[in-house]
C-alpha positions in Angstrom: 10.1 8.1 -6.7 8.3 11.1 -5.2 4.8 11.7 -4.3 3.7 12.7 -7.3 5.4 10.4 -9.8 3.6 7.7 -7.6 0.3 9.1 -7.3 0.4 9.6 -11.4 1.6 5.8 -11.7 -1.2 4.4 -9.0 -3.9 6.5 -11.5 -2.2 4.9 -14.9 -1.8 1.2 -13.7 -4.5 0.8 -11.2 -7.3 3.6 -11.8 -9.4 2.6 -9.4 -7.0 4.9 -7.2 -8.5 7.6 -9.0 -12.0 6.9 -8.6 -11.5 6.8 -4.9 -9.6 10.1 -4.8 -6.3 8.9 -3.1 -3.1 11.3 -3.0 0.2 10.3 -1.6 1.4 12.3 1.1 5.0 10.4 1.3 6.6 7.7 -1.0 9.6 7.1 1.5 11.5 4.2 2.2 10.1 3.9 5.3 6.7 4.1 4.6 3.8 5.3 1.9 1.1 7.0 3.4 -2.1 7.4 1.1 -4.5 9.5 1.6 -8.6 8.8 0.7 -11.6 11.5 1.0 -14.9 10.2 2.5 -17.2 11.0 -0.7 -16.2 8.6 -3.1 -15.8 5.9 -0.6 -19.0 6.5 1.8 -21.5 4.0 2.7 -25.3 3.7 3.4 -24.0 5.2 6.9 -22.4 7.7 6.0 -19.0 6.0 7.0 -16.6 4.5 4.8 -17.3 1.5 2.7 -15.3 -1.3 4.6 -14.0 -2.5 1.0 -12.9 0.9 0.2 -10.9 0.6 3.4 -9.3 -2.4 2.7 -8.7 -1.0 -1.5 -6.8 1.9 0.0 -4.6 -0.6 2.7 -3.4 -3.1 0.1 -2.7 0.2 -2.4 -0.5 1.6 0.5 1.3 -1.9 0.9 1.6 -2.3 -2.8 3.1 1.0 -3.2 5.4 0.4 -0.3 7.1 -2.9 -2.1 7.0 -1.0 -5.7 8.5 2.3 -4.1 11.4 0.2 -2.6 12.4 -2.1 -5.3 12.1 1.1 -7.9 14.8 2.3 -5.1 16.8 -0.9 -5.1 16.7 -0.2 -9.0 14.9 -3.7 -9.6 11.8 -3.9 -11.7 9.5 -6.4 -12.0 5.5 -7.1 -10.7 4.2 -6.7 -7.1 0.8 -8.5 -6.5 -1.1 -9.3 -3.1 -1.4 -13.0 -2.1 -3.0 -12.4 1.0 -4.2 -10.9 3.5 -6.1 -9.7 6.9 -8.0 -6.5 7.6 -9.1 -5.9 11.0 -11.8 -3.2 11.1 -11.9 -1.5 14.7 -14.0 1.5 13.7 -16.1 3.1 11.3 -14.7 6.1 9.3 -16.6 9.3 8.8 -14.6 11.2 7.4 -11.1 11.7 5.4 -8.5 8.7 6.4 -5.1 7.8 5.7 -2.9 4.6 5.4 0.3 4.2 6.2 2.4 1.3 5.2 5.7 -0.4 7.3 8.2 -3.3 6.1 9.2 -4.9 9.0 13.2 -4.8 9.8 16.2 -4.3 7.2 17.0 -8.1 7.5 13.7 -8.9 6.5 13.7 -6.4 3.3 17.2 -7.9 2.3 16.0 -11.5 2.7 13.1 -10.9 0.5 15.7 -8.9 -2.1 18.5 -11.9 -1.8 15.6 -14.2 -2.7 14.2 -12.0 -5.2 17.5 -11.9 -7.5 17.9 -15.5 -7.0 14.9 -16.7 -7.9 12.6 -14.1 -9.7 10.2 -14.4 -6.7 9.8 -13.5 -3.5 7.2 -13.0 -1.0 7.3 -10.0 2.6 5.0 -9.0 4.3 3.8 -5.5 5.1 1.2 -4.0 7.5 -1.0 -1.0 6.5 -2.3 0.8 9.6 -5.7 3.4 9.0 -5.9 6.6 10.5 -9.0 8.8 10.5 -9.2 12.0 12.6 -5.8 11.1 14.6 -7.0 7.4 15.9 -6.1 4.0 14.4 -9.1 2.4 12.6 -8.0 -0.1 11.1 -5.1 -3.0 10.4 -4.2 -4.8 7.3 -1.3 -7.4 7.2 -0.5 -8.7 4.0 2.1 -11.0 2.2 2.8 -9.4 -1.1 4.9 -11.3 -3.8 7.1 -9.8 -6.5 7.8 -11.1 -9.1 10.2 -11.6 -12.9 12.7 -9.1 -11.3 15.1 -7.8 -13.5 17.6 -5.2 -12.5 17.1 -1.8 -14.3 
């Protein structure tokens, strides 16, 4: 899946995506890094929203788990069960999330489990960038779920 295909499927399935303005800069294996303007997502003080924050992190984490199991050539549903921003500074300006799976192990125990039993849980952290500095951390536990193999 490239950069495009995904931005056009985030603006189709979840259009919220849209309304914030997020691009995809890279829908790799190794990571997905979104993209967000300030404008649509600004605050009272002129920083971003802290819930637009969090909205782009669990997009990038989503698209992270979609982008790979599209990859495996599985299909089925990715939803967030949970998770944990830290906020550690204010945005004022364009910022950027990149998403990480932890090791390979990890990715083929959640895929083993997957095929077995139609659901399976990993989680991912979502790391904020604005202006080169980290501003933020989300780790979440994303599930899939009904794989099927396409």
């Amino acid at each position: 899946m490239d950069c495009r295909e995904l931005e056009e499927y985030l603006y189709e399935q979840i259009p919220l995506s849209k309304t914030m303005g997020v691009q995809v800069l890279n829908a790799g294996w190794d990571e997905v890094k979104l993209t967000a303007p300030l404008r649509p997502n600004i605050n009272h003080r002129d920083t971003v929203f802290g819930g637009s924050m969090s909205a782009v992190a669990i997009l990038a984490g989503w698209a992270l788990v979609h982008v790979r199991l599209r990859q495996e050539g599985i299909r089925g549903s990715v939803v967030i069960q949970r998770n944990t921003m830290n906020y550690e500074r204010p945005i004022s300006g364009d910022f950027t999330a990149l998403s990480s799976v932890g090791d390979s192990a990890e990715w083929q125990k959640f895929v083993r489990i997957l095929k077995r039993k139609h659901r399976a849980r990993i989680p991912v952290n979502v790391m904020l960038f604005s202006e080169g500095r980290k501003a933020g951390l989300l780790e979440g536990h994303f599930v899939a779920l009904g794989a099927e193999a396409s």
